[in-house]
C-alpha positions as CSV (number, residue, x, y, z in Angstrom):
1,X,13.4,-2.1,-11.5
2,X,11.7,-1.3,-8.5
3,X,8.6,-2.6,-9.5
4,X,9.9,-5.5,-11.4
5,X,10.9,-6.4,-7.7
6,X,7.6,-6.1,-6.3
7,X,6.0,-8.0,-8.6
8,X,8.5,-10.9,-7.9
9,X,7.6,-10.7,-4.5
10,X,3.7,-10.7,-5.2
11,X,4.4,-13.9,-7.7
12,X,6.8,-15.7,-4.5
13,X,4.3,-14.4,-1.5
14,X,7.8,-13.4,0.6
15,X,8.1,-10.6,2.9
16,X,8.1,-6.9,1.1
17,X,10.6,-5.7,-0.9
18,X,11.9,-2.1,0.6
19,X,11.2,0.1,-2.1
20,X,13.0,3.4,-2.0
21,X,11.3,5.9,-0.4
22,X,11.0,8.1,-3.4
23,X,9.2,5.4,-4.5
24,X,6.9,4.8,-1.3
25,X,4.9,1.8,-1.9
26,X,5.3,0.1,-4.9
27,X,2.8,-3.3,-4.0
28,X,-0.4,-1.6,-5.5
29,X,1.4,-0.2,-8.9
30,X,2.9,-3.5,-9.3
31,X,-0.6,-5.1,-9.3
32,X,-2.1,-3.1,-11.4
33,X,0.9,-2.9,-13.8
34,X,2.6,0.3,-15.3
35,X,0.5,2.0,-17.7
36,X,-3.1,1.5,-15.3
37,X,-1.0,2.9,-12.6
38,X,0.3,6.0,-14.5
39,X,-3.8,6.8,-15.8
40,X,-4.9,7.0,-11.9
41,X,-5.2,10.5,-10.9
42,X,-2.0,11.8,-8.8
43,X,-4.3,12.1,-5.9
44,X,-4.5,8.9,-6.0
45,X,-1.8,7.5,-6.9
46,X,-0.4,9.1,-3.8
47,X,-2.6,7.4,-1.4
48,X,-1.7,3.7,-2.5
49,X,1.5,4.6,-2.7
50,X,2.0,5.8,1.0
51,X,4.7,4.0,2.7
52,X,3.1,2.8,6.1
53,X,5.7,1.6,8.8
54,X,5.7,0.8,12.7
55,X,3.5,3.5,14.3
56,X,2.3,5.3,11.6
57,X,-1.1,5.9,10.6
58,X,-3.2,7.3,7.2
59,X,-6.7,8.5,8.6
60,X,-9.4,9.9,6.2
61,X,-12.9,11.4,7.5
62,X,-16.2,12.0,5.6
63,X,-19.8,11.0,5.9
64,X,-21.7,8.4,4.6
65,X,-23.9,9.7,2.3
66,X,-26.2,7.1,0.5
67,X,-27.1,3.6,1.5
68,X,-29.7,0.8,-0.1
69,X,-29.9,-2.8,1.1
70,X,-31.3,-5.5,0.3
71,X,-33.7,-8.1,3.0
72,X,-31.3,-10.2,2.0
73,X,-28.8,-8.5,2.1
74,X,-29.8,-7.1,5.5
75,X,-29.8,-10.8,6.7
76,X,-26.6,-11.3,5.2
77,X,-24.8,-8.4,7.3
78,X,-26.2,-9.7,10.7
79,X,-25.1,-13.0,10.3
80,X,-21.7,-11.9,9.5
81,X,-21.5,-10.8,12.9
82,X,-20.2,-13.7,13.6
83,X,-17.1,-12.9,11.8
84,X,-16.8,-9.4,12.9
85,X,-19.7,-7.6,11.2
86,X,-17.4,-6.8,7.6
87,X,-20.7,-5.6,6.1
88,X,-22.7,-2.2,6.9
89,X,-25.6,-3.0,9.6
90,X,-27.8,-0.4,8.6
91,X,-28.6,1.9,6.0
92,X,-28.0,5.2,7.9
93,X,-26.6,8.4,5.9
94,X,-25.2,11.4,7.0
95,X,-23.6,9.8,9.7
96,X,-19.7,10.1,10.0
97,X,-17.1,7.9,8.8
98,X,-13.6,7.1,9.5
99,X,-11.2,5.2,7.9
100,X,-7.7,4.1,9.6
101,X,-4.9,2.5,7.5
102,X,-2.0,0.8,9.6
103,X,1.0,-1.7,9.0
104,X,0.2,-4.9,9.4
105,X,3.2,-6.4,11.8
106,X,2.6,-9.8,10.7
107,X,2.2,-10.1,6.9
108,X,3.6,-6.5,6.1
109,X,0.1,-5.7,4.9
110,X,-2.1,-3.2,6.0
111,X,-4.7,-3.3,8.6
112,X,-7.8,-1.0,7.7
113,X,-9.8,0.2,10.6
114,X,-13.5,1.2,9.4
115,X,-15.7,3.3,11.9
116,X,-19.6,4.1,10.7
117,X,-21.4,6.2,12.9
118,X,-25.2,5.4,13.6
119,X,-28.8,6.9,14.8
120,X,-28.7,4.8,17.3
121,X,-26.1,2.8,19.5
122,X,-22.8,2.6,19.0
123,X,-20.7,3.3,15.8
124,X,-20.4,0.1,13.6
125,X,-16.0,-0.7,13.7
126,X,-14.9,-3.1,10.6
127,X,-11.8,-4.3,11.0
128,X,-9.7,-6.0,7.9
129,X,-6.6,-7.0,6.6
130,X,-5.5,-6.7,2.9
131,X,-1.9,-8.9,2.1
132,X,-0.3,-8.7,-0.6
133,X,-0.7,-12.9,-0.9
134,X,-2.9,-15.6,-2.8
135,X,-3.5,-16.5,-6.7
136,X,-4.6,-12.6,-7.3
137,X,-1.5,-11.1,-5.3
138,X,-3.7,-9.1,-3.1
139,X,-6.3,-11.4,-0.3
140,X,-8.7,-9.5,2.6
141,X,-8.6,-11.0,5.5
142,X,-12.3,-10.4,7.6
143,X,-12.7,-12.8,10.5
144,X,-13.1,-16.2,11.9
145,X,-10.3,-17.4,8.7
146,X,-12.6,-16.0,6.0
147,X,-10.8,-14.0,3.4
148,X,-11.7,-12.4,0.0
149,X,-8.9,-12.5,-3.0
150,X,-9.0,-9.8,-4.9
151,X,-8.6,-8.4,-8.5
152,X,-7.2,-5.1,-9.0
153,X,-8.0,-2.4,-11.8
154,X,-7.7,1.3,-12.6
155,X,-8.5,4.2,-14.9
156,X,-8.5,8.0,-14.7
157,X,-11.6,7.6,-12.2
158,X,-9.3,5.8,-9.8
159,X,-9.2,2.2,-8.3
160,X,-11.5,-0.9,-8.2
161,X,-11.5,-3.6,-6.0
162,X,-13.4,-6.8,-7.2
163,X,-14.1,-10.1,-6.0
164,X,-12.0,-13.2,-7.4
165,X,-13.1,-15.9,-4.9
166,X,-14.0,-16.3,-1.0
167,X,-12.1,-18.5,0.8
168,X,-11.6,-20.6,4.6
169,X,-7.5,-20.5,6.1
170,X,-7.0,-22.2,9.1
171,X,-3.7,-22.7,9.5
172,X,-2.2,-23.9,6.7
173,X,-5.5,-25.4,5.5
174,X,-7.4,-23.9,3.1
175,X,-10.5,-24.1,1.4
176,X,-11.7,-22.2,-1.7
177,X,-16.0,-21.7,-1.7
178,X,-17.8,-22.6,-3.8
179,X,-19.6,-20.0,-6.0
180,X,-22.9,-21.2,-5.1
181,X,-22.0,-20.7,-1.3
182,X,-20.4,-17.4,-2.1
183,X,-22.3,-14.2,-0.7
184,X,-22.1,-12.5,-4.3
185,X,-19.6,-10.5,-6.3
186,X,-18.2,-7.7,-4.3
187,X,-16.8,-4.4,-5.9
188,X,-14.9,-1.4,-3.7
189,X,-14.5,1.7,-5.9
190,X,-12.2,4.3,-4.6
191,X,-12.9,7.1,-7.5
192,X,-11.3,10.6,-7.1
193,X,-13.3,13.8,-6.9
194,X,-10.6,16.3,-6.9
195,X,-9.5,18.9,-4.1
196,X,-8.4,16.4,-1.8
197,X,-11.5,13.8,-2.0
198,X,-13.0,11.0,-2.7
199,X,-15.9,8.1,-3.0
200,X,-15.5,5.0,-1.4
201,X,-18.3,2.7,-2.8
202,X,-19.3,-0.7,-2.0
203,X,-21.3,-2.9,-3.7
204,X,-22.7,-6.7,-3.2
205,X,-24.5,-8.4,-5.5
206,X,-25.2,-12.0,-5.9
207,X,-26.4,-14.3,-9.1
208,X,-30.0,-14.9,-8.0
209,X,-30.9,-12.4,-5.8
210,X,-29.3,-9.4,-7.1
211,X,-28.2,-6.2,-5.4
212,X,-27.9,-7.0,-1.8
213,X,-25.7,-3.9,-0.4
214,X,-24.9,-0.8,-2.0
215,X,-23.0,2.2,0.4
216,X,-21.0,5.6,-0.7
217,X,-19.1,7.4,1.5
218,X,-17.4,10.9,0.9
219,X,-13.9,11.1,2.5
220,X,-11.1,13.9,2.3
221,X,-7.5,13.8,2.8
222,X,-6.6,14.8,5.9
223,X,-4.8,18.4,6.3
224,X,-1.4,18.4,6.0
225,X,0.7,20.0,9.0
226,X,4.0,22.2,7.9
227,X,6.8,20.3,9.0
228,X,8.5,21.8,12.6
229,X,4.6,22.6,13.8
230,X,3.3,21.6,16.6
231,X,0.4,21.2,18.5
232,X,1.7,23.9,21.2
């Protein structure tokens, strides 16, 4: 019943059903629907399913271990500056990664903090927001009003992430790109690799000039502490 309940409130974009916490989370197995939720590996399953509330945080750290990009699709990522820089700057490897996944106060989404070390300068922060909202019942929010709905599938590899549309919100106006003015199909793979990791790929490619960005980073679960420990 539980997820009959989120899915209702996917379909009627209202605020999130409170699933029992046995249940954690139950907005990602509702998208991808029973029996693609059930071939995920437990891993996981566990990490979508975390219940995220006021104050609490999900951090995973790894490396980023092989990058290619494009000219264009180095031109692409420097102009999205402008919206906060969603798109890897460079195509550094073996530099360190962070990822950071918090409630999101406002939508009852989830804010992910990304954090890309570099060779030089600072490391590279990409903020985003993913709500559980829009035509595809899932919609990243970047910067500047731009937003990415998204698709959601599964298999015992784990969880993609792929492009539906782009589109503009400002306000209560909004505006759906058109594909020609789109920056290409986008696809985040979150694959399991057992013992507590994981891949996180991304990958943009467009219709005419083909495979603009392509990253992998490694990440692991972070350690769990005994309950009743402390840091003294």
């Amino acid at each position: 019943m539980a997820v009959f309940a989120a899915r209702a409130w996917v379909a009627a974009h209202d605020a999130p059903t409170v699933a029992p916490a046995s249940l954690g989370d139950v907005r990602f197995r509702a998208l991808l629907g029973a029996a693609a939720w059930a071939a995920l590996p437990a891993a996981v399953r566990a990490r979508f399913a975390k219940r995220l509330g006021p104050g609490v945080a999900v951090t995973y750290v790894g490396e980023v271990v092989a990058c290619r990009m494009a000219v264009a699709g180095w031109l692409l990522a420097q102009l999205a500056r402008a919206i906060g820089a969603p798109l890897p700057l460079g195509c550094d490897t073996g530099v360190p990664a962070v990822v950071s996944v918090t409630e999101d106060g406002e939508s009852g989404g989830q804010v992910w903090t990304r954090l890309y070390g570099r060779r030089r300068g600072f490391p590279q922060a990409i903020h985003s927001a993913k709500r559980f909202a829009g035509p595809t019942g899932l919609e990243e929010y970047l910067g500047g009003g731009f937003g990415i709905a998204l698709s959601v599938s599964g298999d015992a590899s784990g969880i993609r992430f792929t492009s539906d549309h782009y589109f503009l919100a400002l306000g209560r106006w909004r505006l759906r790109l058109p594909a020609w003015l789109a920056p290409g199909r986008l696809t985040i793979d979150h694959q399991d690799r057992g013992d507590g990791g994981f891949a996180f790929t991304l990958a943009l490619e467009h219709r005419w000039f083909g495979d603009l960005i392509h990253q992998t980073c490694l990440f692991r679960d972070a350690p769990q502490r005994p309950k009743g420990s402390n840091d003294d």
